[in-house]
PAKOL-325290 format. One record per atom (N, C-alpha, C, CB): x, y, z. Coordinates in steps of 0.1 Angstrom, whole numbers, plus 5000, padded with zeros to 4 digits. Glycine has a CB too. Layout:
XYZ/...
END
This chain:
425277373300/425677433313/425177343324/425177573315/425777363334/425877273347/425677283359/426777233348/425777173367/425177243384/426877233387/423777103398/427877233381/429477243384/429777383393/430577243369/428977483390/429777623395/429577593412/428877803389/430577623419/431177553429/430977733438/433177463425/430577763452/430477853458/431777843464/429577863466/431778003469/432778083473/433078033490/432178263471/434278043494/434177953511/433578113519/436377883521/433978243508/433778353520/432178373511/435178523521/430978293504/430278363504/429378363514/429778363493/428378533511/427678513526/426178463528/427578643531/425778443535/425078343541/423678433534/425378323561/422678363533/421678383523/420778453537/420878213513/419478543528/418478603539/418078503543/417378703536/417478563558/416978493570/415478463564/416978583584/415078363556/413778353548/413178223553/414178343531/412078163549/411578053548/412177943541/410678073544/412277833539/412777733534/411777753515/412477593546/410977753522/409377823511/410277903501/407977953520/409978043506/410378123501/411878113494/410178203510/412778063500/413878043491/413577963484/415078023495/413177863480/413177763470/412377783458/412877633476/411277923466/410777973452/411778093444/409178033454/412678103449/413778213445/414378133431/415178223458/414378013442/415577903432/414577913420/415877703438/413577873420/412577833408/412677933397/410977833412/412278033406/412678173392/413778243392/411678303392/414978213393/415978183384/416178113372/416778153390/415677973381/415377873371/414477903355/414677773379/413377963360/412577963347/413378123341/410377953351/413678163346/414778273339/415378233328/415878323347/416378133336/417478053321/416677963318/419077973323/415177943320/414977833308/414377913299/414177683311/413678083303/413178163288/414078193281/412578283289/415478243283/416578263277/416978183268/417478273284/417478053272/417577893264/416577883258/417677743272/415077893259/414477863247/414277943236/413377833250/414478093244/414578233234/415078243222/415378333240/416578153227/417878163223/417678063208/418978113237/416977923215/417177843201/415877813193/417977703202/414977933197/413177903193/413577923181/411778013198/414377973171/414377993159/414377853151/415478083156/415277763156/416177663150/414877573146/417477593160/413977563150/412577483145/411877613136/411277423160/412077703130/411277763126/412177833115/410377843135/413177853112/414177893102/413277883089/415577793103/412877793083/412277783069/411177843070/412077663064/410077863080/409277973082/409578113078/408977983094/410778143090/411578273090/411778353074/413078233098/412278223071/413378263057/411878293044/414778063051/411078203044/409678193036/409378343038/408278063043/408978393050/408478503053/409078683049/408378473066/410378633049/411378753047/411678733031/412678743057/411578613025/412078583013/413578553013/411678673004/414278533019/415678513026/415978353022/415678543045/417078333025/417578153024/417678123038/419378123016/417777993038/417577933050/419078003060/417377753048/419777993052/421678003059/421578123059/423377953051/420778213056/420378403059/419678393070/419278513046/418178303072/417978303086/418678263095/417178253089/419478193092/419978093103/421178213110/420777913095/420978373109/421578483116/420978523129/421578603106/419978433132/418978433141/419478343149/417678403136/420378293146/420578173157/422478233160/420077953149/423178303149/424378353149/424378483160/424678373135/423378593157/423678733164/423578703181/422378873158/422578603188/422578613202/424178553209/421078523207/424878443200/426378373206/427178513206/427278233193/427278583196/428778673194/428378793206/428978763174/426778833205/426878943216/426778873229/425679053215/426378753234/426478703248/427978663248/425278563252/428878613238/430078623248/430878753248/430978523245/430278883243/431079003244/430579053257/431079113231/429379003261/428379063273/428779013282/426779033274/429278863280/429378823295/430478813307/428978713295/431178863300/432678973308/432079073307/434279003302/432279183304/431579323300/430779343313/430379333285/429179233312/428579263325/429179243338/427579203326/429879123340/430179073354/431079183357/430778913356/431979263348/432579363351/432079473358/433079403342/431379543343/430179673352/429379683359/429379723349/428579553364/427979533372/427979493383/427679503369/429379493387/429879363401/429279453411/431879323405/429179593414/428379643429/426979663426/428779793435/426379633418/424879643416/423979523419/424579663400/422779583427/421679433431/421779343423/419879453431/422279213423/421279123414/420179083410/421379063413/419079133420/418079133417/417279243406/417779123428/418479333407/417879453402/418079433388/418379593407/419279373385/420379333369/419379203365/422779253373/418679113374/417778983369/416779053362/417178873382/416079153368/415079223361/415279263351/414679303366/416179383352/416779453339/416479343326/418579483341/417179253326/417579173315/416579043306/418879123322/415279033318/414078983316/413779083309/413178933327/413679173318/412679273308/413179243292/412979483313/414579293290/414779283276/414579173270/415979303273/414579083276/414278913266/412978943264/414578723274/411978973271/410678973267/410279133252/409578983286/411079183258/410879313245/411579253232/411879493250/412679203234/412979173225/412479003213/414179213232/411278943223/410278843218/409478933207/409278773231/408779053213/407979113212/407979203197/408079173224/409179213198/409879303185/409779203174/411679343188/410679103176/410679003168/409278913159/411378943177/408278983172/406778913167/406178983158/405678893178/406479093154/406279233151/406979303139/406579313163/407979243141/408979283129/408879263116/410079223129/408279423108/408079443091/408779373085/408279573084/410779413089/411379373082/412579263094/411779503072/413179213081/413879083085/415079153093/414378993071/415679273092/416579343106/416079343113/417079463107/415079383114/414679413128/414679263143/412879483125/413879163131/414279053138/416179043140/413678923128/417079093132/418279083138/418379133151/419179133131/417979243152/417979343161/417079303178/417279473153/416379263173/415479143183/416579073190/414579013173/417278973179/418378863184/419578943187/418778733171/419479083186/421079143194/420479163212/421779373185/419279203211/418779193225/418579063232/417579253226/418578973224/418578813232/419878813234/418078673223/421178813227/421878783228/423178853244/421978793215/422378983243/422579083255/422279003267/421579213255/420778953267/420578903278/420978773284/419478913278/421678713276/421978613275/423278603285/421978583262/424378663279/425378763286/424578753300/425578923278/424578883297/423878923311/423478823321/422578983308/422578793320/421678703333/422678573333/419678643328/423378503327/423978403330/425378453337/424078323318/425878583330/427178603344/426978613360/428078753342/425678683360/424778683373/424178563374/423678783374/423378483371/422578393377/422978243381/421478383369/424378273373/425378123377/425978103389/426678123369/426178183397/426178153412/425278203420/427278183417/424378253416/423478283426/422778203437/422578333419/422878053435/422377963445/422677993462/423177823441/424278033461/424478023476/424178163484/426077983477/423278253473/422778393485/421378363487/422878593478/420778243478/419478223478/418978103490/419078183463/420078023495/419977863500/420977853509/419977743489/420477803524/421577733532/422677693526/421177633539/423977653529/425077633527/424777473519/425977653541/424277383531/424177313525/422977243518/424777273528/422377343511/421877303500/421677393486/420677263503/423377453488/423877483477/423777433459/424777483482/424477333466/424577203454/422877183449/425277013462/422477123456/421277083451/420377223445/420477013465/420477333448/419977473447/420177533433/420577573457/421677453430/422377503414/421877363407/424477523412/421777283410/421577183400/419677193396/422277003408/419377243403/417477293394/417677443391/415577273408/418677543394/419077653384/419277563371/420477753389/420177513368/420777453359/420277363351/421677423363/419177263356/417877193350/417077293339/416777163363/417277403336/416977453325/417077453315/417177513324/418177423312/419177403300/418577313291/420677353303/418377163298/417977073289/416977093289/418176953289/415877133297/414377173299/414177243286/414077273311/415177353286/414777463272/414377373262/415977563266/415477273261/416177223246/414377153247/418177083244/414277073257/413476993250/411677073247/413576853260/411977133254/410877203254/410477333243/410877243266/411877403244/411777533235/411377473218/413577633237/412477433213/412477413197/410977323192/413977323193/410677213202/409477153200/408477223202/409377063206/408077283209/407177393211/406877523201/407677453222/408177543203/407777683193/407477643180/409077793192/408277503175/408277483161/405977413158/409977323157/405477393172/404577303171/403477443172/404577163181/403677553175/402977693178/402977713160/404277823191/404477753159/404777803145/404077763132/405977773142/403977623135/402777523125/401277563128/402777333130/401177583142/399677583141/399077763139/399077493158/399977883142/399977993143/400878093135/399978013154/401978023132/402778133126/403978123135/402078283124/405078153124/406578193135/406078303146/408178283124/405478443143/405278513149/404778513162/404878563144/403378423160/403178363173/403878303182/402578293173/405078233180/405478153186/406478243193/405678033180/407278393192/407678463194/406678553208/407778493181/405078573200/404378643211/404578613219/403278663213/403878443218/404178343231/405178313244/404378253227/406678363238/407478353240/407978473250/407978323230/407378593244/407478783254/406378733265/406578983241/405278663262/404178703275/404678593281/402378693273/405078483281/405878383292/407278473298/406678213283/407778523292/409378623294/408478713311/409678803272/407678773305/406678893312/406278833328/405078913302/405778693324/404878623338/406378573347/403578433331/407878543340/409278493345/409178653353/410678443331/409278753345/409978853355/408978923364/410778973347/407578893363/406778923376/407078803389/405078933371/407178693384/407978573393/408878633405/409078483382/409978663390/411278743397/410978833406/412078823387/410478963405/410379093412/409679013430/408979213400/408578913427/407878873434/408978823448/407078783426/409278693442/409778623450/411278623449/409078513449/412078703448/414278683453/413878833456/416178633436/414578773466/415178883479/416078963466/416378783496/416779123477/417579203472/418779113473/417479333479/419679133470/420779043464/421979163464/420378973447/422479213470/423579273471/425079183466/423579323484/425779283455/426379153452/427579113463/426879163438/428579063466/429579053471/431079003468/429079023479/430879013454/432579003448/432179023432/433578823452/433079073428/433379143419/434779013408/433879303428/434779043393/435178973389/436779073378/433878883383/437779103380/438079193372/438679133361/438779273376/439179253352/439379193337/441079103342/439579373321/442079123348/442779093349/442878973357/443279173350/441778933359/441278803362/441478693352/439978813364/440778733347/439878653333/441378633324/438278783322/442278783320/443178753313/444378643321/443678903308/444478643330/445578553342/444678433337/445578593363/443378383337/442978273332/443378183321/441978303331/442978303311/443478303296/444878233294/443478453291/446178223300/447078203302/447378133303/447378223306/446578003309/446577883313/446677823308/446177853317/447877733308/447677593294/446277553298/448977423294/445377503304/444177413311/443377453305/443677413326/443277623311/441877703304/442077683288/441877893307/443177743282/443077693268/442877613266/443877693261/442877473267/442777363264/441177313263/443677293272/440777363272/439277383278/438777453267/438977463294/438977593267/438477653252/438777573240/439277783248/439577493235/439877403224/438777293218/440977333229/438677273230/437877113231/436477213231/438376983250/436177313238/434577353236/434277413224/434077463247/435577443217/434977503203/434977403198/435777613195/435677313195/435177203183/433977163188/436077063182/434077083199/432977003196/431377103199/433276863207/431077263203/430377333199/430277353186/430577413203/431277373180/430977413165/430377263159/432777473155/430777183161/430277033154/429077053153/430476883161/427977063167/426877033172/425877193165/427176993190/426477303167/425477393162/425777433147/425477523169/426877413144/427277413127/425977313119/429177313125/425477193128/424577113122/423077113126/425176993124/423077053144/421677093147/420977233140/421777123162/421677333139/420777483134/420177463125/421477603131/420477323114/419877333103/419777163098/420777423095/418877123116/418276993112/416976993108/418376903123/416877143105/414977113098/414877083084/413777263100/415677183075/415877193062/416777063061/416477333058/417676973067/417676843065/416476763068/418676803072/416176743078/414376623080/413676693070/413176633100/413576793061/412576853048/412976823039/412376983046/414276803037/414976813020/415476663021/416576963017/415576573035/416776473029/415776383036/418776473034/415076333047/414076273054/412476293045/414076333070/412976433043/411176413034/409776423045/410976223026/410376463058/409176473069/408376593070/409676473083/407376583072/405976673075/406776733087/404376583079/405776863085/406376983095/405576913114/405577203087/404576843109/403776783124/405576713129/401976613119/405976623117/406376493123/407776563131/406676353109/408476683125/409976753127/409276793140/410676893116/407976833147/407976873158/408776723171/406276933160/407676593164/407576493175/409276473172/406276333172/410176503163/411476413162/412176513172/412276393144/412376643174/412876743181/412176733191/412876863176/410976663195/410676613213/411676503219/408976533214/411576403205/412676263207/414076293213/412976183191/414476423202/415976413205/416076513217/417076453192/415376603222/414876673240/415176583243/413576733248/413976503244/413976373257/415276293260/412876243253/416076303247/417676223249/418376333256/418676183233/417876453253/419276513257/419276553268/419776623249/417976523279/417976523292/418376393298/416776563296/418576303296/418976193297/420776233296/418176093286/420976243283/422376293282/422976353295/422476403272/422476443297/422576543306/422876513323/421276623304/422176403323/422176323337/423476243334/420676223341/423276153326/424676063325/425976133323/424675963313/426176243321/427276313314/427576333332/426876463301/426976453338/426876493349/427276423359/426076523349/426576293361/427076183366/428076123364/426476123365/429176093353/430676023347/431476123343/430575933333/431476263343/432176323339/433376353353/431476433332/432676343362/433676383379/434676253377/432576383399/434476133372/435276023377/435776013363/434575893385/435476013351/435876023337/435876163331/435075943329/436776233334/436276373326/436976363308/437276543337/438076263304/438176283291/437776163285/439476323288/437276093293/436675953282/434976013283/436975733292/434376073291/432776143287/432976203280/431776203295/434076323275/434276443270/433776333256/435976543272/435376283252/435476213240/434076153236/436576113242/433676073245/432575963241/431276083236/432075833257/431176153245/430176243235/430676313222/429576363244/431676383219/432076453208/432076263202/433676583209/432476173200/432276063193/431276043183/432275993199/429876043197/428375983193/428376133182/426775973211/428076223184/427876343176/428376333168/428076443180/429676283166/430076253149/429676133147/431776263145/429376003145/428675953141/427475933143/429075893140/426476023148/425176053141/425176123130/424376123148/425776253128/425776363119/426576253104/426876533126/427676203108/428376153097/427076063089/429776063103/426575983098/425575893092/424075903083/425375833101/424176003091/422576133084/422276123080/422276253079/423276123065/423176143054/422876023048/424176203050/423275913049/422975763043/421975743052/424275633042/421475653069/420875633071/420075763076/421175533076/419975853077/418975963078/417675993069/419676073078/417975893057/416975933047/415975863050/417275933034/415875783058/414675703066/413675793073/415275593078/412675723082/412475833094/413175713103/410675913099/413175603104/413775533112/414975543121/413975463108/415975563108/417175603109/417475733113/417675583099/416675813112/416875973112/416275983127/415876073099/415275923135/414875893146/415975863153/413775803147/416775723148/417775653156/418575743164/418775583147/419475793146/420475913147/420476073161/420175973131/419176073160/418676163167/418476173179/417976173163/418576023182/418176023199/420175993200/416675853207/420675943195/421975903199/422476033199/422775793191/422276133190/422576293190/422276393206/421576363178/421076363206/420276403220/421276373234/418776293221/421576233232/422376173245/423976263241/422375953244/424376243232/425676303232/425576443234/426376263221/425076513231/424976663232/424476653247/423976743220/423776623255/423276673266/424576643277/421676613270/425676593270/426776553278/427476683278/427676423273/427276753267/428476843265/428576953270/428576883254/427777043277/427777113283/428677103300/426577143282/427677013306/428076953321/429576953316/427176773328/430176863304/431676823303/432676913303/431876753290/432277023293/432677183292/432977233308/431377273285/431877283310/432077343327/433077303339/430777313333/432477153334/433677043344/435277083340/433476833339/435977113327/436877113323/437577303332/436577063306/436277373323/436677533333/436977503347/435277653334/436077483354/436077463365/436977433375/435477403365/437377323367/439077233374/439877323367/439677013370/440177343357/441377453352/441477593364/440877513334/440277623364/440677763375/439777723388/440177943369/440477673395/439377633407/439177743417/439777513415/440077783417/439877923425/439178003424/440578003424/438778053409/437978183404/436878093402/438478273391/435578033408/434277973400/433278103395/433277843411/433578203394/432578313388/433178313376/432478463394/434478383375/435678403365/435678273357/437278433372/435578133360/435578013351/434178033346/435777863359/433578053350/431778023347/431878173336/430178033367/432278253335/432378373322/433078343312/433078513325/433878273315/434678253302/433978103298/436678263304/433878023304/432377883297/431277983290/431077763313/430878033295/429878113288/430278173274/429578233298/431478303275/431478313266/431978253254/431578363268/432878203255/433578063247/432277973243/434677953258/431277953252/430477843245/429177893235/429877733257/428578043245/428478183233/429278173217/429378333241/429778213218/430778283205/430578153194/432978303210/430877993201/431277873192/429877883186/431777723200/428577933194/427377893194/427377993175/426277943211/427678063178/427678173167/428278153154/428178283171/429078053162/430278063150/429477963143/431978013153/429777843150/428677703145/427277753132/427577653163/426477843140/426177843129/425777953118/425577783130/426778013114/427378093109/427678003096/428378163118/428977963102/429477813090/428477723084/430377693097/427577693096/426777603084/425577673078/426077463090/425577783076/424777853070/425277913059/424277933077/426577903056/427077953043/427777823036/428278073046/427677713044/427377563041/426677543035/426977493048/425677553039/424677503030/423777613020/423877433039/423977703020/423677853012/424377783000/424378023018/425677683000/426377662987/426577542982/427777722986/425677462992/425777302992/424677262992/426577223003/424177203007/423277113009/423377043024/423277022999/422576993031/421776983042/422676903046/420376953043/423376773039/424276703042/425476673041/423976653041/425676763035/427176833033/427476893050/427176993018/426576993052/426677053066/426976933077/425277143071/426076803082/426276703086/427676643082/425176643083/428376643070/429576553073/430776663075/429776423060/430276763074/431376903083/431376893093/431177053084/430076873101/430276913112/430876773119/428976993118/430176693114/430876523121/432176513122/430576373112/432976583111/434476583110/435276693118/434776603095/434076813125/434976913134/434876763149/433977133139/433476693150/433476613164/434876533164/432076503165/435076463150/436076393149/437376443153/436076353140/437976573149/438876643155/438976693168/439076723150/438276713177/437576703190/438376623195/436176663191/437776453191/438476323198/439676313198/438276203194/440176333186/441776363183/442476413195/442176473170/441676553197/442576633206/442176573221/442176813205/441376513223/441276473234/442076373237/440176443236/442476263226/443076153228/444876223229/442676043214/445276343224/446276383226/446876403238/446276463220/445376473245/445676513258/445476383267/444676633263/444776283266/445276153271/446676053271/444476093266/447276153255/448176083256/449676163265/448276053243/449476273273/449976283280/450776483278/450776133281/450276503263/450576603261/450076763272/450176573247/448976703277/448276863284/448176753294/446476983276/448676813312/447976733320/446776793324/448776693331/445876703331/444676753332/444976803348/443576643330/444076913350/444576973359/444076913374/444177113355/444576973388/444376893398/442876943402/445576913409/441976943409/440676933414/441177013426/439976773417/440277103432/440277203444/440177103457/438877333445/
END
């Protein structure tokens, strides 16, 4: 996700605050979606823990990383619907609260449902707080420093990545999955005393309806946009979900060393994230492509030079950089397809990139339940590769790309 969501010309003018004070608004939003994002993929470093503990297979845990995509993209229409006359400040709360109960549960959990049940409440909130907190910049910040206001909301994202899976997986080593879970509710807890603290009441002021979203749906653009985000989603979580039980089974790495390699490929994918962001406004289908590319030949290669740590380092950072493109690329594509609606575009990115998230890895969890670690890697390299295909189609003149507001 991206600093792309574009304000309303009629939205209204933020409270009469301090420059202070609003920018600590901005902040905790921010650390909102970066507990969520890390909530969301704290499992994916700790899956073989998970699975050890429950006695489960790794592609049975890996439902931990499936149940939060399918319910955040059923949530995140659903909410922006039911919720369109309600505070957002009041709906920001709400939905902290649940990510931290639902850490809490999860830390706690006898049995291996319950942790599902955990990840149906992540997955809620996920929904949730992102149909709201995606434009919230322009009730929090002068007009113009809108832009700049969404782009450190949106500094989360890669923040999580790099931070969440390395972390939790380096907790999980030294304390237990569970811990890294506690850890995860009392940070959730200190975000929504943040919250309550510092953003103003937030009345909302537009509303998003279903016959919106379906007039969207319609769109050769928007389709096309959904096309290109499911593949190359499904490539990237079909495989990442289950780069540990690869660096264990096919690298041969110590659980210390999988933490420092999942710092390496963070640190790329904030990097990603800037370059993508930056080339996607003046290249939107040669960045699209060039990242779904790199992502298939890292994953394709895995498997032969991955059995190094060299190679598996390499692979990893070139993975990092391509994936931190993909999001900003995504949004860019909604965005210009419905320029009109930027709430309505930003719900359906969401949920579309939700759902793929689920789907992703879903598949490679029954992947590799019947294969192996690198079997999943040259699946998923071959959905990136169909990705480019389709991109190169639509370069070749088949879908025009749509005009810019």
């Amino acid at each position: 996700m991206s600093a792309t969501t574009t304000a309303s010309a009629q939205s209204p003018a933020p409270p009469d605050r301090s420059a202070l004070a609003s920018w600590l608004a901005v902040i905790a939003v921010m650390l909102g979606i970066f507990s969520i994002v890390t909530a969301e993929i704290l499992p994916i470093g700790l899956l073989t823990s998970i699975g050890s503990s429950f006695t489960i297979s790794d592609g049975m845990a890996g439902l931990t990383m499936t149940m939060p995509g399918f319910l955040a993209a059923v949530s995140a229409p659903l909410v922006t619907v039911a919720t369109g006359r309600i505070d957002r400040r009041v709906m920001l709360g709400v939905f902290i609260l649940v990510l931290a109960l639902a850490n809490f549960l999860a830390a706690a959990a006898p049995d291996y449902w319950l942790v599902l049940v955990s990840r149906v409440m992540v997955g809620v909130t996920i929904g949730g707080f992102w149909s709201i907190g995606a434009g919230l910049a322009r009730q929090l910040v002068p007009a113009e420093s809108v832009g700049r206001a969404t782009s450190v909301i949106f500094s989360a994202v890669p923040l999580g990545s790099v931070l969440g899976v390395p972390l939790g997986t380096l907790i999980g080593d030294l304390a237990g999955w569970r811990t890294a879970f506690l850890v995860m509710g009392g940070f959730t807890l200190a975000v929504l005393a943040l919250l309550l603290l510092v953003v103003p009441p937030l009345p909302s002021d537009q509303t998003t309806r279903l016959d919106v979203l379906g007039g969207m749906l319609r769109s050769v653009n928007t389709r096309f946009a959904l096309v290109m985000t499911f593949l190359v989603v499904l490539a990237h979580f079909g495989t990442y979900t289950y780069v540990t039980p690869f660096l264990e089974q096919v690298t041969q790495v110590s659980s210390a060393l999988i933490t420092v390699y999942l710092l390496v490929y963070g640190a790329a994918g904030i990097a990603g994230n800037f370059l993508g962001g930056s080339a996607v406004g003046r290249y939107p289908r040669a960045t699209f492509a060039a990242a779904a590319a790199l992502i298939a030949g890292a994953t394709l290669l895995l498997p032969v030079l991955g059995r190094s740590d060299v190679g598996a380092v390499a692979l990893l950072i070139v993975w990092g950089v391509a994936y931190g493109a993909v999001p900003v690329c995504s949004q860019t594509w909604f965005a210009k397809a419905s320029p009109d609606s930027p709430e309505a575009s930003s719900v359906l990115f969401t949920a579309s990139f939700q759902a793929t998230i689920s789907i992703g890895a879903l598949v490679g969890g029954a992947v590799l339940d019947h294969s192996s670690p690198s079997t999943v890697m040259v699946l998923g390299g071959l959905a990136a590769v169909l990705m480019v295909l389709v991109t190169w189609a639509h370069w070749a003149g088949r879908f025009p790309w749509p005009k810019a507001s």
